[in-house]
C-alpha positions in Angstrom: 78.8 -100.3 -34.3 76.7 -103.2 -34.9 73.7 -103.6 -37.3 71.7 -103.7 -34.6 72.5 -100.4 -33.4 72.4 -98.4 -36.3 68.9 -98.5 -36.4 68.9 -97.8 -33.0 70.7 -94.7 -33.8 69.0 -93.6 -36.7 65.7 -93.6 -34.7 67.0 -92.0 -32.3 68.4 -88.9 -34.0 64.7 -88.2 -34.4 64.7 -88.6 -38.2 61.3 -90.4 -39.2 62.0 -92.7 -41.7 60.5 -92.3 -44.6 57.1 -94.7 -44.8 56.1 -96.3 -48.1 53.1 -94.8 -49.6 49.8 -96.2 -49.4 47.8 -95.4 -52.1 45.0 -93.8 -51.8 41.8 -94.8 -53.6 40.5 -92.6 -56.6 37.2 -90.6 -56.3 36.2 -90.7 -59.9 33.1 -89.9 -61.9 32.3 -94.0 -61.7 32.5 -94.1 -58.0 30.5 -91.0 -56.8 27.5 -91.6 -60.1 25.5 -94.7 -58.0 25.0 -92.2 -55.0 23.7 -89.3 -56.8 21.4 -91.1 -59.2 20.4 -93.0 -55.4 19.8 -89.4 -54.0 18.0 -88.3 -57.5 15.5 -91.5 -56.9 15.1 -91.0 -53.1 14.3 -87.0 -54.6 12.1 -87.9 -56.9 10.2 -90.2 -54.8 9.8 -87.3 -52.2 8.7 -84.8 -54.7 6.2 -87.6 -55.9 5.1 -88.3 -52.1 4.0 -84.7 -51.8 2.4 -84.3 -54.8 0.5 -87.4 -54.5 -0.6 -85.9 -50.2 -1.6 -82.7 -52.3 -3.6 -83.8 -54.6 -5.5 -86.2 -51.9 -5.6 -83.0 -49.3 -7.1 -81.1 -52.1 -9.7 -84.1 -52.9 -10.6 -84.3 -49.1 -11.3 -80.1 -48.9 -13.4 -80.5 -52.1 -15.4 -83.3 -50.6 -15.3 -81.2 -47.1 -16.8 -78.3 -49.2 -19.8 -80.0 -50.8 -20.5 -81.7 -47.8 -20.8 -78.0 -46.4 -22.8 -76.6 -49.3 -25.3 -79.9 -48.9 -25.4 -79.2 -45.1 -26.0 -75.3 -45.7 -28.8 -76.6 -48.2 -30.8 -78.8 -46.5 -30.6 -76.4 -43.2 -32.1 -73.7 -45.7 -34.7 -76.3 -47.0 -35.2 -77.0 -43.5 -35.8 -72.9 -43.0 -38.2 -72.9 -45.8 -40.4 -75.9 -44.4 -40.8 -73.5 -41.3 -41.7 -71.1 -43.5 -44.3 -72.8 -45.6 -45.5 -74.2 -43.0 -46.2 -70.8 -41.1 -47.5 -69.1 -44.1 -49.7 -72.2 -44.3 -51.2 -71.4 -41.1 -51.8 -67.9 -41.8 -53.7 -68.5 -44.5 -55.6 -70.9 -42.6 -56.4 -68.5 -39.8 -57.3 -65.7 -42.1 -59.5 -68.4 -44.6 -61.5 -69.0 -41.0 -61.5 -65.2 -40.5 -62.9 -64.7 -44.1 -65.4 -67.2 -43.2 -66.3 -65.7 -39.6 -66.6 -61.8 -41.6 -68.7 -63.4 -44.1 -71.3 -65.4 -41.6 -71.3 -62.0 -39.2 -72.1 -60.3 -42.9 -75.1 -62.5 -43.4 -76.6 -61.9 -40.1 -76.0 -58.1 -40.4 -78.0 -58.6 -43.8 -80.7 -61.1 -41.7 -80.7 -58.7 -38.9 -81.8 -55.7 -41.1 -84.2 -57.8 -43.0 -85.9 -58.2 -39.7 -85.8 -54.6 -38.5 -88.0 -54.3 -41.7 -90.3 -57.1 -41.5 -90.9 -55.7 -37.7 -91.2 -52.4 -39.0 -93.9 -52.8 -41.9 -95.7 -55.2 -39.2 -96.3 -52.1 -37.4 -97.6 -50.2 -40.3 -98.9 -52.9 -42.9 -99.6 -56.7 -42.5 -99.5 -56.7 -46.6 -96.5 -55.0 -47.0 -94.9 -57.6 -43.9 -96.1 -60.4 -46.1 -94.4 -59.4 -49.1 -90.8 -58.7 -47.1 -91.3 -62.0 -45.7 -91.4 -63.3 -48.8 -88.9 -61.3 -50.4 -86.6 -62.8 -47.2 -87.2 -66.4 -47.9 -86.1 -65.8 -51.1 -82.5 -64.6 -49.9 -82.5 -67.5 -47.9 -80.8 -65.7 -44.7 -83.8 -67.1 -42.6 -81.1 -69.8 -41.3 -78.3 -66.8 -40.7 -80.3 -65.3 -38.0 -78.4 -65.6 -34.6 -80.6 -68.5 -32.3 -79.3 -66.8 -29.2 -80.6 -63.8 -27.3 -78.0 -60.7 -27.9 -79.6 -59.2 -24.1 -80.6 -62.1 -21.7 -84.3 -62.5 -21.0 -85.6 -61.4 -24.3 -86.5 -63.7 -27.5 -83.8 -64.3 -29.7 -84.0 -62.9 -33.6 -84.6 -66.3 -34.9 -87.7 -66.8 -32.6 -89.1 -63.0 -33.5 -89.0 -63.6 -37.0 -90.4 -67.5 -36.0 -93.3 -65.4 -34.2 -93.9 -62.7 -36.7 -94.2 -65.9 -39.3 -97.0 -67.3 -37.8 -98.7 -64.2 -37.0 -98.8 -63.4 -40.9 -99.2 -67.4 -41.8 
């Protein structure tokens, strides 16, 4: 046997032969420390990324809020214009009704002070003379109604005109 063969044969037995080691690199506290403070920082920054898209998130409701409560207040201002503006008319129409109740008051009053002065005419020209008097006192004269209530007769203005002159 050759030197040449005995490897041959030693191979071929199927014996592995044995390898030298490699060694194999330590894992030790110094190796593995750069990561985790890496991940810590990377953590960190996360954690401060979310906080930081809280806080704005809250800001922007906050602001969405009074922007609400400033839309909600100027729509209710807006009501209350309406309002005003309403009760304004109503006060009008009722100050022009006032007014109407109170000239239809004074021709009531002018009216009956006629019905007298056409009454005492009948009875007494002195006694006419002294309600006439008495009338243009009031000063209701001008409240009496210039147009005819039934068409075709004088209107009370123009009877208490005539009744005037026939005591004048």
């Amino acid at each position: 046997m050759n030197q040449e063969e005995t490897p041959k044969t030693s191979t071929e037995g199927g014996a592995i032969p044995p390898q030298p080691e490699i060694p194999t690199p330590k894992r030790g506290p110094n190796r593995s420390r750069p990561v985790k403070v890496y991940l810590t920082v990377l953590f960190c920054a996360a954690l401060l990324l979310l906080v930081i898209s809280f806080v704005m998130q809250q800001r922007n409701h906050m602001a969405l809020q009074d922007l609400n409560e400033a839309i909600l207040d100027t729509q209710e201002v807006a009501s209350l214009q309406v309002e005003n503006q309403r009760l304004q008319y109503e006060v009008e129409k009722k100050k022009s009704l006032e007014e109407k109740i109170a000239e239809q008051e004074r021709q009531l009053k002018a009216l009956e002070w006629l019905r007298q002065i056409e009454e005492a005419v009948r009875t007494s020209y002195t006694d006419a003379e002294v309600l006439v008097k008495e009338f243009e006192k009031t000063g209701l004269e001008e409240a009496l109604p210039d147009q005819p209530v039934i068409e075709g007769t004088k209107s009370p203005a123009e009877s208490y005109r005539t009744i005037y002159a026939m005591l004048f």
